[in-house]
Every structure is written in C-alpha cells, then in structure tokens.
N, C-alpha and C positions, 0 to 999 in steps of 0.2 A: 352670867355672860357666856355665849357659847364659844366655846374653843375644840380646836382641832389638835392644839398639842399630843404630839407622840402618836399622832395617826400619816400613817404614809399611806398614798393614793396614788392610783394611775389614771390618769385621762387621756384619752384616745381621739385624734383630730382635733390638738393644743393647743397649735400652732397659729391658729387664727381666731377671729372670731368670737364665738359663745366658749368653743373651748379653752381660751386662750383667756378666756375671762373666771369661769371656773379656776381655773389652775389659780390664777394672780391671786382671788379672791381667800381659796383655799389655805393657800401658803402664809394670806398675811393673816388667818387667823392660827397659825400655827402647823400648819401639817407640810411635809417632806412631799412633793409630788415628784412625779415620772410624768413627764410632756414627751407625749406621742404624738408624732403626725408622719403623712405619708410624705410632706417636705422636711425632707433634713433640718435646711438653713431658718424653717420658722418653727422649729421646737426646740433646735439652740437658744435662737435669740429670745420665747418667753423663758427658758432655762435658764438663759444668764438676766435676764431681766430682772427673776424673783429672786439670783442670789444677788445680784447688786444692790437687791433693799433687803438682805441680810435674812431672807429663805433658805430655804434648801433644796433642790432642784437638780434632776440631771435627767437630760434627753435618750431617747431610744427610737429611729424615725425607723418605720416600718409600714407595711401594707396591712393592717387588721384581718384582712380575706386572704391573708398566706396561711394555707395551714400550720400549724404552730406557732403562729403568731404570739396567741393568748399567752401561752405558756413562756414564750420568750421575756415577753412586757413583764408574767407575775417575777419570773426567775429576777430580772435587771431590775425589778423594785424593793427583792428580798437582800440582794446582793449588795443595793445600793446603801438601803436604808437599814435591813437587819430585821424588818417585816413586812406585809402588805394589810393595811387595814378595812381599804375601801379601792372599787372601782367604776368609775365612770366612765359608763360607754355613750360618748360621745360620735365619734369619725363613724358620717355621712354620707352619701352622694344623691342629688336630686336630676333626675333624667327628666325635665318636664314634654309631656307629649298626650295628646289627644290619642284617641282607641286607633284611630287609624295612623295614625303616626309616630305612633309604638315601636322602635327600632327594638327585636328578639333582642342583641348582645347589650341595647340600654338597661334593659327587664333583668337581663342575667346579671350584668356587672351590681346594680343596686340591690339586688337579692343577696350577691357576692358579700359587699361590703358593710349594707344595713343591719341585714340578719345573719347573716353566716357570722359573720366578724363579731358581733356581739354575743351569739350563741357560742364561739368556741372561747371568748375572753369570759364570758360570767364561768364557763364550766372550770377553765384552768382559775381562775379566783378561788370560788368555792373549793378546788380541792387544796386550794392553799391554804383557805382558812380551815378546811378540817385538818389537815397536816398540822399547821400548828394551837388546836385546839382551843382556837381563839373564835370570839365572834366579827361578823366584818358587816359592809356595808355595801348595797350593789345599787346605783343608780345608769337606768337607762333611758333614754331620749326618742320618745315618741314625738307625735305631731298631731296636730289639731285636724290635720288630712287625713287621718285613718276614717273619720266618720263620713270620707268620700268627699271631692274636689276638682272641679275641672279639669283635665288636663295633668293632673297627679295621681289616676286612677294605683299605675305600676309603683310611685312613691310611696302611695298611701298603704298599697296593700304590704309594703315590708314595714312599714312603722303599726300597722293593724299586728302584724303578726311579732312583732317586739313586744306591745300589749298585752297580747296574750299568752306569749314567754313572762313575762313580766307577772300575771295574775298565777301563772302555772308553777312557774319558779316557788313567789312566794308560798304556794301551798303545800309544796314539797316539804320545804325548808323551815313550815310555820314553828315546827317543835326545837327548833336550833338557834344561837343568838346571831343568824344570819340571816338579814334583810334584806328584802329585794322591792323598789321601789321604780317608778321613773317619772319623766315629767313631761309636760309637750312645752316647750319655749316659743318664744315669740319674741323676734330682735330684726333689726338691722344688719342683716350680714349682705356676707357677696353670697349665701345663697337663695337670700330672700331676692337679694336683685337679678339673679338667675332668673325668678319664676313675675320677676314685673311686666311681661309683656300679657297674663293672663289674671293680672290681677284685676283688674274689671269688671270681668265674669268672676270669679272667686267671690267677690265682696256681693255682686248681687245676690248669690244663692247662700249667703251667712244673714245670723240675725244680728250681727255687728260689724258696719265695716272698718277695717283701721286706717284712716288718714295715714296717722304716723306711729310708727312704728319702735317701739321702745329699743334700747341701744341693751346688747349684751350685759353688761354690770349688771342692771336690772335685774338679771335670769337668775344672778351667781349666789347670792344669800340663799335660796332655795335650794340648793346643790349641797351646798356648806353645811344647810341642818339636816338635808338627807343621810350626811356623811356622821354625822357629829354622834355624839352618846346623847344628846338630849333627843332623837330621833328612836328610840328604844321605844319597842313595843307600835313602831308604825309601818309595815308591812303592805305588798302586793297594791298599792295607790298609786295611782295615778295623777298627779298634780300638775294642774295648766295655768300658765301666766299667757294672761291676752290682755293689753295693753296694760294698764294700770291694775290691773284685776289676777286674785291668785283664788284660784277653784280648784277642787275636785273631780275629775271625771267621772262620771257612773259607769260601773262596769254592764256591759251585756245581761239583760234583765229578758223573761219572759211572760210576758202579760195574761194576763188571766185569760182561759178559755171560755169560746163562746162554744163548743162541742165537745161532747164527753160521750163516749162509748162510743159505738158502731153511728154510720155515714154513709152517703153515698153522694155524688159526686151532685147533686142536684142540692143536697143538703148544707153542703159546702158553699154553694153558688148562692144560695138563699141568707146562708151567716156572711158573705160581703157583702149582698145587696142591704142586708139590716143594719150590720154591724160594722165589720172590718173594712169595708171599703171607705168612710166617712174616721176610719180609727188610726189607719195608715200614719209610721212615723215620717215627719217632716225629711228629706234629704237633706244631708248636710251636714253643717256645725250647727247647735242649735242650744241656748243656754237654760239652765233651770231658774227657779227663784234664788237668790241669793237665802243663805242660812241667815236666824237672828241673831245675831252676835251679844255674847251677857256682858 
C-alpha cells in the first residue's frame, strides 16, 4: 500500500482546486503538507480542513513570483515539520488570448508566475534536500497546451518551457536520490472555465474531444505516487491524465534524416517536395497507440 508517512510537502496554489485536491489527498495518505496560495483565506481553510480529519497542515499564503518565495515556503515547511520531502509546483495563471490579443503585462505576469515561480521553488527545494542529505521528490504541472492551442499560444509556451526545466532538471540530478517529474492534468476547475469560451475551437484541432471533464480528485493519486518512495527510480516524465486515460508524454524526438552532408537550397526544396512536406507533424495534441499492458 502506498503511503506518504513521514514525508512533508509543499504545494503551491492549495487553495482551490486541483491544488487543493493534491494537498487532501496527500495528507490522507500520511504526509504533513504546507498549503500555499496566493489567497490567504483559502489555504487556511484546506489547512484546517486536513487537520479537522486528523492531518497535519499549516498555511503560508504568498505570491510564488516574489523573489524569495521558494525559499520562504522550503524555510516554513522545515520549521513546521522538521523536514521537507517533496514539492509540488502547482500555482498557475492562465491569460487566454489569441496572437493579436496578447496583452505584453498578460505574457509577463504568466511567465512571472508559471515559470519563474517554479524555477526559483524547485531550486530552494533541491538545495534543501542537499543541505539535509536526504533524497526528495519534485513534481511539476504542465499541460496538454504546450504541444500548442488556440488561443493559449503565451500559456502554452510557459507550461512548454516547465517541460523542459522538468527534462533538464531531471538530467542534472539523475546521479542523486532527487527526482524530478511532472504531469499535465485535466479537471474541472475555474480555470478550465476561464478558457470555455474557446473550447470549441480547442476540441476541433485535438484527436479527442472532452465532453466532460474529470473533477480534480481524479488528478491527485498521481501526485501522491510521484511523491511517494514506491516512485524511486522514475525520473524527468512526463505524465498526462486526459479524461479517463493516464499516458506518457514523449519527449522532443528528432526524426531521421532525409540529407546527410553538403546541400544546397534546391536540394532542400526537393527533400519536402519527396519527403518532408507529406511527413510534417500533425499540430496540436495528438495521442500514440496505447502500450500492451501484461
């Protein structure tokens, strides 16, 4: 049975949501959490929630994209609990908008909070689990939008570039008992309902559309084994829950070449007219064969 006994974690935007579902889930399998959000009053209330069913819990509401953030959150999880074992960078913001209706301070703020916020929280983690010569666990929160989305082009490109912190991270850190993982979720929140008014268009250009939309809880067992010690030895993945379904993502691959040595710009035009213009990857989300299962 998997358990989280004697692991304390921090999650980041707890207060609602998918985070908020994480946290519950984490606690009730045993682990001491830190609920972080950028509302006070809702990382209280899942705080006192998970000690009312006899967790362990205590709030720290802050902005992720304040510098020194990270370091605050790893400090108030050491202080609380006496270590830090794992952290979950969760806290989001989705600025939905087409090329031309790209508001520059939308683009900055999500860059702000997506990626900054999570690049300075994994870095203060890690140096806390080398400080206490322990191994830990880093889950981070992509999206199905990074392989490009109508209308979430500026979203997508801070969840792309988390990915690839994510793939970078783990290769750094492969020789150390610190993991770094993330996962793309797919739920019902408010800010899936944020981006309803372009779901339309979104589901046309996927090879699956979702009617309905799986509720948070759904997400959280996946978190829980990213966090856990039966997660040892799984590294720099990627894992997407899209509706009923938990996959894989394939990392950035380069396909065999059709030219090898010297070229010239005629030679080039004649490898798409043969080759590469009929080879072109689909846009979009777009799914593999499912693996056989033994």
């Amino acid at each position: 049975m998997i358990t989280l006994t004697g692991k304390a974690i921090v999650i980041t935007g707890a207060g609602d949501g998918l985070g908020a579902a994480y946290a519950r889930h984490a606690a009730s399998l045993g682990a001491a959490v830190l609920v972080n959000d950028i509302v006070g009053p809702d990382a209280e209330r899942v705080a006192d929630e998970i000690t009312a069913a006899g967790g362990r819990a205590v709030a720290l509401p802050c902005d992720i994209s304040r510098p020194g953030a990270g370091r605050d959150l790893v400090a108030a999880c050491r202080d609380a609990f006496g270590t830090i074992t794992g952290f979950v960078n969760n806290a989001g913001i989705l600025r939905p908008g087409k090329i031309e209706a790209m508001w520059p301070a939308d683009l900055r703020r999500m860059f702000e909070v997506n990626l900054f916020g999570t690049a300075q929280c994994t870095q203060a983690a890690v140096a806390a689990f080398r400080e206490q010569g322990s191994g830990g666990a880093i889950v981070n929160v992509a999206s199905g939008s990074q392989a490009g989305d109508i209308g979430l082009g500026a979203y997508a490109a801070t969840k792309g570039g988390i990915a690839s912190l994510t793939y970078s991270w783990a290769m750094e850190l492969r020789d150390t008992p610190i993991r770094v993982n993330a996962i793309s979720p797919l739920a019902e929140t408010a800010m899936a309902r944020t981006n309803a008014a372009l779901l339309a268009e979104q589901s046309a250009s996927r090879d699956v559309a979702y009617t309905t939309l799986p509720t948070p809880e759904t997400n959280a067992p996946l978190v829980s084994y990213l966090l856990s010690d039966a997660a040892q030895g799984i590294t720099g993945q990627l894992v997407r829950i899209a509706g009923r379904d938990l996959s894989l993502v394939t990392h950035p691959m380069i396909a065999a070449p059709v030219l090898t040595g010297d070229w010239d710009v005629d030679a080039i035009a004649r490898a798409f007219d043969e080759t590469l213009r009929d080879a072109q990857p689909r846009l979009g989300l777009t799914y593999a064969e499912p693996p056989v299962t033994k």
